[in-house]
N, C-alpha and C positions, 0 to 999 in steps of 0.2 A: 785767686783765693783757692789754695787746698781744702778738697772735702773734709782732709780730720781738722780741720781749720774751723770749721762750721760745730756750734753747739746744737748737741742733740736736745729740740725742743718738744718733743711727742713726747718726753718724761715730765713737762714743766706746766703742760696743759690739760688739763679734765672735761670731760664730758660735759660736763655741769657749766664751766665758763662757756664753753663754744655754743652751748645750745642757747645762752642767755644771750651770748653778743648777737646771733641767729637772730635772736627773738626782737634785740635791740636795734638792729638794723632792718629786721623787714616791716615793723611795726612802729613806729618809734610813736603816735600817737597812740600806742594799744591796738590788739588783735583785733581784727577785723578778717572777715570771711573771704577766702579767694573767690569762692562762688559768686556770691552775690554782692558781695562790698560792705555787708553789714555791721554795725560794731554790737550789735547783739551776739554776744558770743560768749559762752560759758564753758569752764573746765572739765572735759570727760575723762578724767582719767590720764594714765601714762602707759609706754608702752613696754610691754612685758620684758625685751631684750635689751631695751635702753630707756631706762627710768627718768632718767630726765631730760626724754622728747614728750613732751607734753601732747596732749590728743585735746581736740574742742569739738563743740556743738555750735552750730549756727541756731539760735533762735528763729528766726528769719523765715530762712529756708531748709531747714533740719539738715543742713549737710554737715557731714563729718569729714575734718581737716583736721593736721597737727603740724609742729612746726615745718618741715619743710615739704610739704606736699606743695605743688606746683614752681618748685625751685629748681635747679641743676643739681642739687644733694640729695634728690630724692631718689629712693629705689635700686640705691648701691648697695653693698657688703661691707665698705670700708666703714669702719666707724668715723664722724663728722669731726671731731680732733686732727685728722691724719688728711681729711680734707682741707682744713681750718691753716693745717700748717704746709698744704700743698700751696694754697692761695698764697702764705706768706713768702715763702720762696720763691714763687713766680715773680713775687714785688720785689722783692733780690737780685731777680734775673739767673736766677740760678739756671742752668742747662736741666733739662730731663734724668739726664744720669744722674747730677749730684743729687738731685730732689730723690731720685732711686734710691740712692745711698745713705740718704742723710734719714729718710723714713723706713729703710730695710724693705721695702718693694722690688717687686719686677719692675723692668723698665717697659716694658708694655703695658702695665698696669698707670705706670704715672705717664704715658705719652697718652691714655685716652683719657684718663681725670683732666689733663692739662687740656686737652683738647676739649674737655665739656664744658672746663671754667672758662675757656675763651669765649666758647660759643654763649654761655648765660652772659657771661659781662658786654659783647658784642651786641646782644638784644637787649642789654637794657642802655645802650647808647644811644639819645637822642641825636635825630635824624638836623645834619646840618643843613642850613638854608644860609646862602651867602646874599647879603643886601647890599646896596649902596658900590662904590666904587671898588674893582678888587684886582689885586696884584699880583703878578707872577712870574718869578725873577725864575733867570737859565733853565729856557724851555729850548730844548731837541728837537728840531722837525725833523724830519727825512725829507728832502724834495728831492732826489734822484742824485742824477752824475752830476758832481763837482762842475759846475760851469759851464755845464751842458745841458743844460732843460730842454733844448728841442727834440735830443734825444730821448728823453723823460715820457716828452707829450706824445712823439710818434709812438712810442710802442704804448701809450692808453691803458686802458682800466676800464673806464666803465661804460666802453660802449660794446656791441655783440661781437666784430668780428674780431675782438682782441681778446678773446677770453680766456682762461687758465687753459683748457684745454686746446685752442688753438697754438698759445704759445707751447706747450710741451711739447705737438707734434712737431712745429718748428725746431725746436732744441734740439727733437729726437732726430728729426733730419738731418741736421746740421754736423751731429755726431757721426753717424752711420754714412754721410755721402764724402767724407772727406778721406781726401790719398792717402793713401799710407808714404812712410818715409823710408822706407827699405828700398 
């Protein structure tokens, strides 16, 4: 897929939508305090540069929080639309460049956006535990030379007189004591 192939969606989205789905997805039973976990939590206001980021009060514990304090959107320059629609083209699969392209960004501005949103959706993957019986079709070993394991075992691993650097000098010997053919 051609980049002029892709609809320019950073004209189709508001601030206003992105900060509610924000609000929809970190909260979905109502605001509650990152600090303390409280749902005592009441409206402080919005914030002067972007109006519909909402600011709150913890009753609780009087801390002040607004929507994306303790998120990966937090403490950027970009406005959260251009974040909103960074995330969306990552689910695209889209490459870095076109994501450049398709928002009028540097491309080193969207390889470390992309690299943040990896990092926040990586931490919020819970941690697998495999139970019960488990399978694992074409596995790789390395065991050494093709039908030679004794060779394998002679030259060792993990005991002392076989160590990396014994072996190098070997190597380097081997190199340096050998006839020339002239």
């Amino acid at each position: 897929m051609a980049a002029s192939d892709l609809v320019n969606l950073s004209g189709l989205m508001d601030d206003a939508k992105c900060f509610a789905m924000v609000r929809e997805h970190r909260w979905p039973e109502g605001v509650r305090c990152p600090a303390c976990d409280s749902g005592a939590v009441i409206r402080d206001g919005c914030d002067d540069t972007q109006p519909h980021r909402q600011h709150y009060r913890c009753k609780a514990c009087a801390g002040r929080f607004d929507d994306l304090t303790g998120t990966v959107l937090a403490g950027h320059h970009q406005p959260l639309r251009v974040w909103v629609l960074c995330l969306y083209f990552m689910g695209l699969n889209l490459s870095n460049r076109q994501i450049a392209s398709e928002l009028g960004l540097d491309g080193s501005d969207v390889q470390i956006m992309t690299e943040q949103l990896r990092r926040g959706l990586a931490a919020k993957t819970p941690e697998v535990t495999l139970k019960g019986e488990v399978e694992i079709d074409e596995v790789y070993v390395v065991a050494g030379h093709k039908g030679q394991p004794a060779v394998v075992a002679k030259r060792g691993g993990s005991d002392g007189a076989a160590s990396w650097q014994a072996r190098r000098a070997a190597a380097r010997w081997r190199r340096t004591s050998r006839r020339s053919s002239a």
